[in-house]
Structure formats: structure tokens, C-alpha cells
MISE-815426 format. One record per atom (N, C-alpha, C): residue in one letter; x negated, y, z. Coordinates in steps of 0.1 Angstrom, whole numbers, plus 5000, padded with zeros to 4 digits. Example, Ala and Ser with C-alpha at 12.3 -4.5 7.8 and 13.67 -1.06 7.14 Angstrom:
# residues 2
A486849435078/A487749555078/A486849675078/S487249785071/S486349895071/S487150005079/
END
This chain:
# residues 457
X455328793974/X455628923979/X456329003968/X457829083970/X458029193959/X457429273959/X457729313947/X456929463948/X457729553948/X457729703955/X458729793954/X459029873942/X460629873942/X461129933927/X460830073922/X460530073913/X459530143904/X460930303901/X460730443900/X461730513902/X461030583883/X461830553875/X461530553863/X462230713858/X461330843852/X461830953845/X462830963832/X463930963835/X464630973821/X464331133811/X463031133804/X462631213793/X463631253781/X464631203779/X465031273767/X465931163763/X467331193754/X467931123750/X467931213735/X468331093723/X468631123712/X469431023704/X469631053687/X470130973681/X469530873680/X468730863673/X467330763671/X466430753678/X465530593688/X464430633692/X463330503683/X462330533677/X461730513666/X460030413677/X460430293680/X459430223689/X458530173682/X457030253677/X455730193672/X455630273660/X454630333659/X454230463653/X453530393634/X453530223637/X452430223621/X453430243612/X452930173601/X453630233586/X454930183585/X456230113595/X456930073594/X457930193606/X457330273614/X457730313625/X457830443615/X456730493610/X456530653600/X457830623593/X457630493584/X459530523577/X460630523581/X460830443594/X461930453599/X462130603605/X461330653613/X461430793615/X461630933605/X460730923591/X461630993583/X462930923578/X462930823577/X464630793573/X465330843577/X465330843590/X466330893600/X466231023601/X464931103600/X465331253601/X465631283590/X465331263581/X466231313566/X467631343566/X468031243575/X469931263575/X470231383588/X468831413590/X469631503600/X469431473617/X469131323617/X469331313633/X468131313637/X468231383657/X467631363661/X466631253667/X465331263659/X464931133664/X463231163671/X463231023680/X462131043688/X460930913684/X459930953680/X459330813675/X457830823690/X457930663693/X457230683708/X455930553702/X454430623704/X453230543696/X452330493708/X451830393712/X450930303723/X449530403717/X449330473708/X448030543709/X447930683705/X447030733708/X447130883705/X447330923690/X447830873678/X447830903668/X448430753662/X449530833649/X449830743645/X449130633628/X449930573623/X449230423614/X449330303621/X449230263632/X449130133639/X448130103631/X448329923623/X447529863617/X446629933611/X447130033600/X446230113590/X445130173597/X445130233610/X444230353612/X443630263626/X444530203640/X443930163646/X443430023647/X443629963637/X443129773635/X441929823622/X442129953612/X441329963602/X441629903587/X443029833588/X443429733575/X443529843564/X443329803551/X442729853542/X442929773528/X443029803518/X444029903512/X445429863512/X446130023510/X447729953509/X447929863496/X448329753499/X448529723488/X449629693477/X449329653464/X450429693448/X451429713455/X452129823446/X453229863446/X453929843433/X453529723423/X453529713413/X454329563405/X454629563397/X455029433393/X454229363388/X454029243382/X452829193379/X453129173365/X452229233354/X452029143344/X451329103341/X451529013327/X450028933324/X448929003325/X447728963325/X446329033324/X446429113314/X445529173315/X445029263299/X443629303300/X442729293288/X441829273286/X441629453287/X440429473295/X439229623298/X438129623296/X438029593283/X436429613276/X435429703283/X434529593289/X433429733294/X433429763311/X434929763316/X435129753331/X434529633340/X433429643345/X432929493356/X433029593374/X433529643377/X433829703386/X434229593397/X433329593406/X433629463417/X434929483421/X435829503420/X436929543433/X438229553424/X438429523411/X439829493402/X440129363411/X441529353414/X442329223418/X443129223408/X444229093411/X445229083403/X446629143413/X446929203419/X447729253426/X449229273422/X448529333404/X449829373400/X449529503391/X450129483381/X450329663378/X451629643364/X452329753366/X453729713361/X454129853363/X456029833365/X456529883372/X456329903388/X456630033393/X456830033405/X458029963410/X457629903423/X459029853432/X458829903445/X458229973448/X458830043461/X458130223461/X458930283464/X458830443461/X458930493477/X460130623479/X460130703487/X459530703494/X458930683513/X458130733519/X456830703512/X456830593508/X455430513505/X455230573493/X455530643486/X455130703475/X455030823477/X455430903485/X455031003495/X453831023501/X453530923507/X452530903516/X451230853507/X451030823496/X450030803486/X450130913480/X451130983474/X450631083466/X450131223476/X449931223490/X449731313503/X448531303503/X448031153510/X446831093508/X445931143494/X446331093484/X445531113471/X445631303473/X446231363472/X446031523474/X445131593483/X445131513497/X444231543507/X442531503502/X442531423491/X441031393491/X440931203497/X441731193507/X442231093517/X442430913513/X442630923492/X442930773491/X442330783473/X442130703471/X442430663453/X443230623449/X444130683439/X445330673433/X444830513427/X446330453428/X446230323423/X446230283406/X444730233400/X444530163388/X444330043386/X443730033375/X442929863369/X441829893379/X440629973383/X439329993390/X439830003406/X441130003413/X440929983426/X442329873423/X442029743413/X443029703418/X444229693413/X444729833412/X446729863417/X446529843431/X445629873440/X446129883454/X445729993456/X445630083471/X445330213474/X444430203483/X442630213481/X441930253493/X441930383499/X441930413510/X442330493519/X441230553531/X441230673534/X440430673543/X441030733555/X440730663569/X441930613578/X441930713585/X440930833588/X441430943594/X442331043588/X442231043572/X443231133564/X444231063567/X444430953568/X445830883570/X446730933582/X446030933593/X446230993610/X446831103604/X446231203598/X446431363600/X447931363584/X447531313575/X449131293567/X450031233575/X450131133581/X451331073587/X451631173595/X451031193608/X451231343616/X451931443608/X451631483598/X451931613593/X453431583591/X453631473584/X454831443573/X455631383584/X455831313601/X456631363609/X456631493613/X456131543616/X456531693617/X457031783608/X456731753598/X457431843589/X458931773591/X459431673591/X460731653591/X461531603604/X460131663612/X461431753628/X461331573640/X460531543636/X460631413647/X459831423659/X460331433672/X459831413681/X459031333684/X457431353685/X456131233690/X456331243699/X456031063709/X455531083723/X454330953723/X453031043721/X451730953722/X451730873734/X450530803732/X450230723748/X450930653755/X452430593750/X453530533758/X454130383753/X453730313759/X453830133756/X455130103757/X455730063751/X457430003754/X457129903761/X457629863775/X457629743783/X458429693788/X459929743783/X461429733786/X462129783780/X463529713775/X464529763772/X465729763780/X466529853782/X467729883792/X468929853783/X469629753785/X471129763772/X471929843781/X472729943775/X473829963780/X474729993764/X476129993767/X477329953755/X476730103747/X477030193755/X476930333745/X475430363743/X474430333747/X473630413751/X472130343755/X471530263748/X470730203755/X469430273755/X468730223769/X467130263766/X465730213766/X464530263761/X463130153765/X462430253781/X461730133783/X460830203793/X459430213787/X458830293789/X456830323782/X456630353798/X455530283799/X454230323804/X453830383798/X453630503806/X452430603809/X451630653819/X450730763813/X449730813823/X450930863834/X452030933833/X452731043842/X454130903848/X453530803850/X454630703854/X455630673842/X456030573849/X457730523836/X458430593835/X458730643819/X459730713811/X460330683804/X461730683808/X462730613793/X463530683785/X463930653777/X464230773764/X465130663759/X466830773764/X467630703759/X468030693743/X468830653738/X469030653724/X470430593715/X470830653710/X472430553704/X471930483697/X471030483685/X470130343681/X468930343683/X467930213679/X467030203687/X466530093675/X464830153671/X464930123654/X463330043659/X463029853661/X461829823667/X460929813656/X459629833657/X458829893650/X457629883657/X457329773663/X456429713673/X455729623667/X455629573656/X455229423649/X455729293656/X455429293667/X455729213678/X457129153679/X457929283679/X459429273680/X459929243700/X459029343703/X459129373715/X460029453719/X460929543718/X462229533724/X462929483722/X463129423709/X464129333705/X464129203711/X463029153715/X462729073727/X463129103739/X462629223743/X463529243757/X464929253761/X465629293750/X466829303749/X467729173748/X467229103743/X467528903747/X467328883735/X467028963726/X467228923708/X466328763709/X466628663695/X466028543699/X464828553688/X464328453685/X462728473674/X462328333678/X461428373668/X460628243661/X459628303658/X458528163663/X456728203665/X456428123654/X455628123643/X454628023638/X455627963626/X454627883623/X455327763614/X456027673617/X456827603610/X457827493615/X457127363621/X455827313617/X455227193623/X454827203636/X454027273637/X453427313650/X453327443658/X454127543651/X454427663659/X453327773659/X452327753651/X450827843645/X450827943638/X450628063641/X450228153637/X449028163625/X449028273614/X448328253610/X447028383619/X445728363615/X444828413623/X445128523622/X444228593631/X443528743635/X442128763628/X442028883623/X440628943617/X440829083621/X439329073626/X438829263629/X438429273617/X439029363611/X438329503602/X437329553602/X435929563599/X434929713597/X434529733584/X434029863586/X433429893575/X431629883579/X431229893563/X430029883563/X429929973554/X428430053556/X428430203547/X426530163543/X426030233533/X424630213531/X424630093521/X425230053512/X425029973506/X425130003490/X424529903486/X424329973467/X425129883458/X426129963454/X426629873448/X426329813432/X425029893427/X424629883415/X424329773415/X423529743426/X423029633429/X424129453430/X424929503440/X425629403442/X426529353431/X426829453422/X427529393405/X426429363395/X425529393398/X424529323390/X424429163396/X424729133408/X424329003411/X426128913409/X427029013409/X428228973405/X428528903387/X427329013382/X427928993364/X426728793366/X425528833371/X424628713366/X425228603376/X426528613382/X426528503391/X428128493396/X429028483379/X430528493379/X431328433385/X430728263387/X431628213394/X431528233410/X430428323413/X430528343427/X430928493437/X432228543425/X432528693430/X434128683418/X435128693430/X436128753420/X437328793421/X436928943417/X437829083427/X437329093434/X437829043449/X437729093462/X436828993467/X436928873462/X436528773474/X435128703468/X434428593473/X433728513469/X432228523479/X431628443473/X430228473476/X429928313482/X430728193481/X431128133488/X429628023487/X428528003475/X427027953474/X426528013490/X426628173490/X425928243503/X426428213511/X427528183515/X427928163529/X427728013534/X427527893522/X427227833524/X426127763533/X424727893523/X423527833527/X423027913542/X423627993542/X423828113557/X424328003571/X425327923561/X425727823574/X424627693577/X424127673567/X422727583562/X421727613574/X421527723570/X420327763579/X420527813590/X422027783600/X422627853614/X422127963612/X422928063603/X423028163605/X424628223606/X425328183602/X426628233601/X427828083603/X428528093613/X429227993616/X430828103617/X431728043607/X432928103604/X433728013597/X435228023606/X436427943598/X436627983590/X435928023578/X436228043566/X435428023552/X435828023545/X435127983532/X434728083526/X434728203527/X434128273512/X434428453523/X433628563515/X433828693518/X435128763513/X435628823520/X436828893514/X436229103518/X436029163505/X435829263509/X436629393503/X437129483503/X437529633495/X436929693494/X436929793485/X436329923482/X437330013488/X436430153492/X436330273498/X436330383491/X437330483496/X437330633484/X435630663489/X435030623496/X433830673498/X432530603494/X431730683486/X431030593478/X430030513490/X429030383488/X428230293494/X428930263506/X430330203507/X431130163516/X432330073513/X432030003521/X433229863518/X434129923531/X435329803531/X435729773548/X435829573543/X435329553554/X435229413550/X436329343563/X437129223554/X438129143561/X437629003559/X436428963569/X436428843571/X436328793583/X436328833590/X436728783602/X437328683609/X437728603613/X438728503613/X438828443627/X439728453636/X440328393648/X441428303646/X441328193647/X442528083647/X442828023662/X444027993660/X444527953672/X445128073682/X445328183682/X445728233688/X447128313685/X447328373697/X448828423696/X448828603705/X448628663688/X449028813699/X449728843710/X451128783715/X452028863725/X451528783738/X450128713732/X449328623745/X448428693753/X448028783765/X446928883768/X445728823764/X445728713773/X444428593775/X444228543753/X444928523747/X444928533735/X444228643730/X444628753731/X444228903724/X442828873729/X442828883746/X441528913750/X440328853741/X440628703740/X439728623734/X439428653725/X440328653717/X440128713704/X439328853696/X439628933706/X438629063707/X437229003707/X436828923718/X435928913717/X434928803706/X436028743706/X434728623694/X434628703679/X435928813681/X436128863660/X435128963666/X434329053672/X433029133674/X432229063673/X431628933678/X430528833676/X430528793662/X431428733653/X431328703643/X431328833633/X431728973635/X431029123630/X429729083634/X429029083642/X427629123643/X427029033637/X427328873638/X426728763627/X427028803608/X427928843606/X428128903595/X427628993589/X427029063600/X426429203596/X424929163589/X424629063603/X423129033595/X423228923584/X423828853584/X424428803571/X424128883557/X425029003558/X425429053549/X423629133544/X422929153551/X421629243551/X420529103547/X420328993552/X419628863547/X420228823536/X421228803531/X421628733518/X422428763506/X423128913510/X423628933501/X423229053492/X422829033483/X422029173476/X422929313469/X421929403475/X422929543476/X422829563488/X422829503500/X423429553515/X422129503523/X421229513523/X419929513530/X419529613535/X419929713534/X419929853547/X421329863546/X422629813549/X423729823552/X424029843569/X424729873572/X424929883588/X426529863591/X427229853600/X428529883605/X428430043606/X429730113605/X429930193611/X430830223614/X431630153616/X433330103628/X433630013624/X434329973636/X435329853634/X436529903642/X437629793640/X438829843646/X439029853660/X439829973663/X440029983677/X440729823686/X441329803676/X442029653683/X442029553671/X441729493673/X442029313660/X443029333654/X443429293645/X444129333628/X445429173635/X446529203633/X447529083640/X448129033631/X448228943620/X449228913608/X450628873613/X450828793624/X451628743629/X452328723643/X453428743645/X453728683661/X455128653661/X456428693670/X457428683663/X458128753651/X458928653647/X460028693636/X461728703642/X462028803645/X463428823650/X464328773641/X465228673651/X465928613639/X467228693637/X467228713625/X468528853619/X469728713614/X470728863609/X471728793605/X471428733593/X470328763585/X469928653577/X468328643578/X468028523571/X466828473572/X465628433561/X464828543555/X464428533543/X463528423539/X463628353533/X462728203529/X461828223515/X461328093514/X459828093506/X460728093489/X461628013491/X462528043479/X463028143473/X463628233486/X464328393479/X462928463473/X461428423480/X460528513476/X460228453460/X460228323461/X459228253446/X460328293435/X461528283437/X462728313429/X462828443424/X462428533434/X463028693431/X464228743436/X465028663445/X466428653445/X466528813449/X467628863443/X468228983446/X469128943457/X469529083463/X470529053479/X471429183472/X472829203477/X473529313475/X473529433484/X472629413496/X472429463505/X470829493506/X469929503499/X468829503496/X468729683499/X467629703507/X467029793513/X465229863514/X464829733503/X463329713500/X462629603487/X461829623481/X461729543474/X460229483475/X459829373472/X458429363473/X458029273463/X456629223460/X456129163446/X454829093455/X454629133465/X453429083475/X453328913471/X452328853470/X452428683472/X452828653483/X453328513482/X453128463497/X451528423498/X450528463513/X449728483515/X449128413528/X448928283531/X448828263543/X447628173542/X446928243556/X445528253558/X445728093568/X444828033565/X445127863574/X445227923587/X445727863594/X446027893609/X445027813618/X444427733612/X443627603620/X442127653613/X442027643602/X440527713597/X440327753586/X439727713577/X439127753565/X440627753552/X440827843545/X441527833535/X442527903531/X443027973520/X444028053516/X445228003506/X446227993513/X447327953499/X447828083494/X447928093487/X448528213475/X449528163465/X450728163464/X451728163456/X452628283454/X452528313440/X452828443433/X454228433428/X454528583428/X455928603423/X455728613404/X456728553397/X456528533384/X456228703377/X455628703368/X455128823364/X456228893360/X456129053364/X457429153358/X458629123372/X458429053380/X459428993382/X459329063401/X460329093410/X460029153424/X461229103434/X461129013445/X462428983453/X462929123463/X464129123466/X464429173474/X464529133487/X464529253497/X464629253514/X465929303516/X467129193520/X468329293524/X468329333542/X468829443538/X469129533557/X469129433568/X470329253562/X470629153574/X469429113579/X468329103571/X466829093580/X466529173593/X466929303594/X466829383601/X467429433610/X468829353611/X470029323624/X469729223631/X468829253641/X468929103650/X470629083654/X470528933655/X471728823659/X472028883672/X473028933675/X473528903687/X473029123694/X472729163690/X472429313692/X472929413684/X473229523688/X474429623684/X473429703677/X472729763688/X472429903687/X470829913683/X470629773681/X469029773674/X468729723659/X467829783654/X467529723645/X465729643646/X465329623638/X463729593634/X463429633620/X462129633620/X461429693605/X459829613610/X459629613598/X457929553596/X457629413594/X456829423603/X456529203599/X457029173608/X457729213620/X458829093630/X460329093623/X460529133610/X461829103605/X462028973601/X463528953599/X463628783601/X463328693589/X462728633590/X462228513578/X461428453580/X461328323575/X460128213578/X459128273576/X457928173581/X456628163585/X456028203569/X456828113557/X456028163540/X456528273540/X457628313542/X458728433533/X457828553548/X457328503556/X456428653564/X455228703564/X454928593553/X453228593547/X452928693537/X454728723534/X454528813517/X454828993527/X456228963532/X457029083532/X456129163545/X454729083550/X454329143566/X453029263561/X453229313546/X451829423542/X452929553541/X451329623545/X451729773549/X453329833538/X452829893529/X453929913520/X455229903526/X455529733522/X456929673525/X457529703539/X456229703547/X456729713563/X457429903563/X457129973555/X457330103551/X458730153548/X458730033537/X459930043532/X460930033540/X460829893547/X462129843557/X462329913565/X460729983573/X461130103584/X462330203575/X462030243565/X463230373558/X464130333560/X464430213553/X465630103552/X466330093569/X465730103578/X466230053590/X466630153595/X465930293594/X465930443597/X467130523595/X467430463580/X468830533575/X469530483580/X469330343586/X471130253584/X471530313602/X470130333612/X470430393622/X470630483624/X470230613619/X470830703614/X472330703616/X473030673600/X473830703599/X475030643612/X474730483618/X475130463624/X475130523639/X474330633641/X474430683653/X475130823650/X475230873637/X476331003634/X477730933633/X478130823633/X479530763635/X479530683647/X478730663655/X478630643668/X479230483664/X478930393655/X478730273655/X478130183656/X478030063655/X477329923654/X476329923642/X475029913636/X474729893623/X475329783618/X476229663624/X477029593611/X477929663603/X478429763612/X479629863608/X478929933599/X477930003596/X477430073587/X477930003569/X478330103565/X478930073548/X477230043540/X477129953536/X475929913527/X475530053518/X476730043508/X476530113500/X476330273505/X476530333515/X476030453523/X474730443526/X474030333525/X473130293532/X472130323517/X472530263511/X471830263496/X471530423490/X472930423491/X473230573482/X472130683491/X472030653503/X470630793511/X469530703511/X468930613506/X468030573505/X467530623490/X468530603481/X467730663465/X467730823465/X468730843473/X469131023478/X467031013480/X466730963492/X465331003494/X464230923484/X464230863469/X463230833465/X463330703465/X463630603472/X463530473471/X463930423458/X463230313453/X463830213442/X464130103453/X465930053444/X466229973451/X466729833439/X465629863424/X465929783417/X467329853402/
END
């Protein structure tokens, strides 16, 4: 049976329309309003962060280059990583948006004691991002899903569901910021799922925090028991014997947890869903549900065996499961595991990042980590962010184009920040000359990107 055609509101046309509100959608939307243009950024929930505020992911992390260790007499602070601390490599919004945060009360400025990463607390995050679109003139439209794109040569547009029926908002460019790379998909753009063997994703983890816990306690069991805590992760004797005794059954090997600007509170990332594929419903669905069961086994986990957290409790978890992966829009270029281990510079470089490659097993238990050489940061050029074969779109975040290693590094908050700026300006400017973004001059592109704060190396 058809169904009858659907009579869709045209809401508003502008320069820029800015699809998916998290930390890649925020920069492409100031990017673009900085130069002036009108732009509309359209969010699937009542408030913007995506990952940060509604999955709960936590902390942003280094913005730093890495150098060798250096010795902190005296510091046993559970929660130093090696992240990085150096030079900065990536600035403008994102260094905005941390020094906003840290002012509001909202995050802890980045040291040796959190790291070099930035814990955060995810409602100040909501209410800075908000502020800092509005302060630079960007039209929100909450509550509206992109579930189509319309090509037309001059002018194309998305469709959102909403409460008040389908509304499309046309736009001269059109900047995707979905993680997913869902218009860019609807638009015929082409992509790539998974790794090259078998097409796998790497997993899904829900986010929560856990609050009521001592942490005097839990570094005391950290200093008498070194090889089993370090930095962030470990505990891996405990989870053992937890599995011992059917109490805790998890594809994974060891605790991964952060610290909180808020004292006796973690957010903990262990969670682990394999085998699935976000742009799957029946996927998501599933997945919602077994990463809550394995929260609630964790919880009592964490209260039976691990000392410090014996009156510990949840007190949220994410509104939706944390997504690392789905497609990668394939651009006019394609970033690999090499440009990342190398450092390779691009002449068209629009972002920089120092992130490891980071990839969580996709089948079960295990973490590969390979690091960028110390001091040392690769670049992201713009061609990542030109899907092949599409005029008037770009992409930003983790659906930008690069293998399965090279999307393990460039898919954290930060970088996804960056590229949104990066993608922001180049549409931008290409919609005040009413061009193509190939047509866009690089170097115009550069020059208003350090114009707003960016290092671009």
C-alpha cells in the first residue's frame, strides 16, 4: 500500500544550515557566523553537545602535544593519563569553550592532576554552548531529526521531523554534523562502515556517573596495589574474580574511569556493546538495552569489590549510548593510519590532532593504542570534509573521511570541534561567493580560521 504524500513546511532559508548540534555542529556554526553569515544550526534534542551532554562522554580530551614523562614528586592522584602535555594544537572554538566552561565553575582547566584532559560538568556545558551560539547570532531549531535531503543546483534542503510536521530549511551550504553522516548519505554521498576485514564497528558504551564514593580510600588501594590501576584504567585482578564468582560478565578486560570537577564522583566508560551498528534501529535498540544491564551489574560490582565505592550509587547515565563509529564519508581525500603515525602535514590543513589511534576491539575484549611520536601532531586537511561527488555539502566530526585506524584518533570531541570550524568557514565563505566548496581558496580558508584563534601549526 502507498502511503500519501507528506505536504512538508518550508521554515526558513539561509546561508548555512548547521545539521547536529554536538561539539562538531557548535563549531561549524560559530565558524560560519563569525564571517557574518546567516546560519541555522538544527539539534535532534532540546539542547545542544550531542555526545558530550546527551550520551554523557567525558572528558574533552589533550589538546596537547606529547612529551616525554616528567617526574611529580608527591602527586599519586588516581586520574593523571598520558594524554599529552606540550604545546597546544588545537585553539579557537575549543579553547573558547574550555576557558567558558572553566569560568562558569563548569570544567577543570587542563594539568598533570586531570590528565591534560578537561573534566566537565555536562549541564554547564548545555548552558555555555547555548550562550556562545547566541551570542554569535545563530539560529536554533531544537527537536528536529534530519530524515532527508533535497538536492537542488542552487539551493538545496533537509527535511526534520517534528512535533508541528515536516520542515525544511533551505540553505546555499549545508555543513553535516550528524556523526552518522546522514545527509550526506541522503544526498547519494558514498561511505564506508567498519574495518577493511569484516566491516565492524568498533563498540558502543553507555556513560554514567557514579557519585558517593571515597576517593581517599580508592588511592590508597591504588598506591598498595600499582600494577592494578593506571591513570584511568585497571583494576583488571577485580574484574577478574567478579567474573569468578558470576558476578560481572563483560567484553572487556579492565575499568576505564574519569574524574569529575565534582568532588566523590567519577563518570565511568566501561560499558561495552560489540557487534553492532548505530544507523541500525534494531542495533541501537539492542544496544540500549544490554549497555543498562551491564550499568546495573557494574554498579554492584563497583560497591562488592572495589574499595572506596561501597555506598556508591549511579546517578545518571546517558540519555542515548555513547556511538564511536558508523559511517566515514568518503571525501576527496582519505586520511590513513600512516598520515596519523607520521604526523604528515597537508597544505590544506584545517585541524590538528595528537589523539592516539584508539580502537576498542570490535568483537570483545581489548584496546590497541598507538601513539603519535612525542612533540609531534598530524594534520586534518578540509579534502576530508568534501564528500566526492557533492557541491554544496560539507561534513565535520567522526563521519569525516578516513579509515577505520585514522577514525579511531580524529573521532574525539575536540578534533570533531575543530573540523566543525574548519567546515563552517569554508561554507561560509562559499556561500558569500555563491560557490562550490572546491572553489573555495584554501588559503581564505586558513587566513579566517587563525583570524578566529585556530592553530593551524
Amino acid at each position: 500500500m502507498l502511503l500519501p504524500a507528506r505536504k512538508a513546511v518550508v521554515a526558513e532559508s539561509c546561508d548555512v544550515l548547521v545539521v547536529g548540534g554536538g561539539p562538531a555542529g557548535i563549531g561549524a556554526a560559530l565558524g560560519a557566523a563569525k564571517l557574518g553569515a546567516q546560519v541555522v544550526l538544527a539539534e535532534r534534542y532540546g539542547f545542544l553537545g550531542g555526545s558530550a551532554t546527551a550520551a554523557l562522554v567525558m572528558p574533552l580530551m589533550s589538546i596537547f602535544t606529547q612529551h616525554p614523562k616528567k617526574q611529580h614528586a608527591g602527586d599519586i592522584s588516581m586520574f593523571p593519563t598520558d594524554h599529552g602535555w606540550g604545546e597546544p594544537v588545537i585553539a579557537g572554538a575549543v579553547r573558547e569553550l574550555i576557558e567558558r566552561l572553566v569560568k562558569a565553575g563548569g570544567a577543570l582547566p587542563p594539568t598533570y592532576k586531570t590528565g591534560y584532559v578537561v573534566p566537565f560538568d555536562h549541564e554547564v556545558f548545555k548552558f555555555v554552548a547555548m550562550e556562545m551560539v547566541d551570542e554569535a547570532g545563530v539560529h536554533v531549531l531544537y527537536h528536529s531529526f534530519a530524515s532527508e535531503c533535497i538536492m537542488r543546483k542552487k539551493e538545496p534542503g533537509v527535511v526534520f521531523e517534528t512535533k508541528s510536521g515536516p520542515v525544511v530549511i533551505n540553505a546555499k551550504m549545508i555543513v553535516d554534523c550528524t556523526g552518522d553522516g546522514d545527509v550526506a548519505t541522503s544526498a547519494g554521498g558514498h561511505y564506508d562502515v567498519g574495518r577493511d576485514t569484516d566491516g565492524l564497528v568498533q563498540p558502543m558504551t553507555l556513560y554514567f556517573r557514579l557519585t558517593n564514593f571515597e576517593k581517599v580510600a580508592f588511592e590508597n588501594y591504588a598506591r598498595m596495589h600499582p600494577d592494578q590501576w593506571k591513570g584511568v584504567h585497571g583494576l583488571w585482578d577485580l574484574v577478574k574474580q567478579a567474573a569468578l564468582d558470576g558476578e560481572l560478565d563483560l567484553p572487556r578486560e579492565d575499568i576505564l574511569l574519569f574524574g569529575s570537577p565534582h568532588p566523590g564522583e567519577v563518570s565511568v566508560n566501561s560499558t561495552r556493546v560489540i557487534r553492532v551498528l548505530g544507523t541500525d534501529i534494531w542495533d541501537i535498540t539492542y544496544a540500549e538495552w544490554e549497555s543498562r544491564r551491564q550499568m546495573k551489574h557494574l554498579e554492584e560490582f563497583f560497591k562488592r569489590y572495589v574499595p572506596g565505592f561501597n555506598k556508591s550509587y549511579v546517578i545518571q547515565s546517558g540519555i542515548q549510548i555513547g556511538i564511536r563509529e558508523t559511517r566515514r564519508i568518503k571525501g576527496d581525500y582519505c586520511l590513513n593510519a600512516q598520515d596519523v603515525m607520521e604526523a604528515r602535514r597537508f597544505d590544506d590543513v584545517i585541524a590538528r590532532c595528537i589523539y592516539p589511534i584508539d580502537i576498542h576491539n570490535p568483537t570483545g575484549r581489548g584496546t590497541v593504542i598507538k601513539r603519535v611520536s612525542p612533540g609531534e601532531a598530524y594534520d586534518i586537511p578540509l579534502r576530508c570534509c568534501i564528500p566526492k561527488d557533492l557541491d554544496n555539502i560539507l561534513v565535520a566530526g567522526r563521519c569525516i573521511s578516513g579509515t577505520h585506524e585514522a577514525h579511531s584518533s580524529y573521532r574525539v570531541m575536540p578534533v570533531s570541534m575543530s573540523t566543525g570550524q574548519g567546515a563552517g568557514v569554508c561554507a561560509a565563505l562559499a556561500a558569500r561567493a555563491n560557490v562550490h566548496s572546491r572553489d573555495v581558496a584554501i588559503e581564505d580558508v586558513q587566513r579566517e580560521l587563525k583570524k578566529q584563534g585556530a592553530d593551524l601549526g
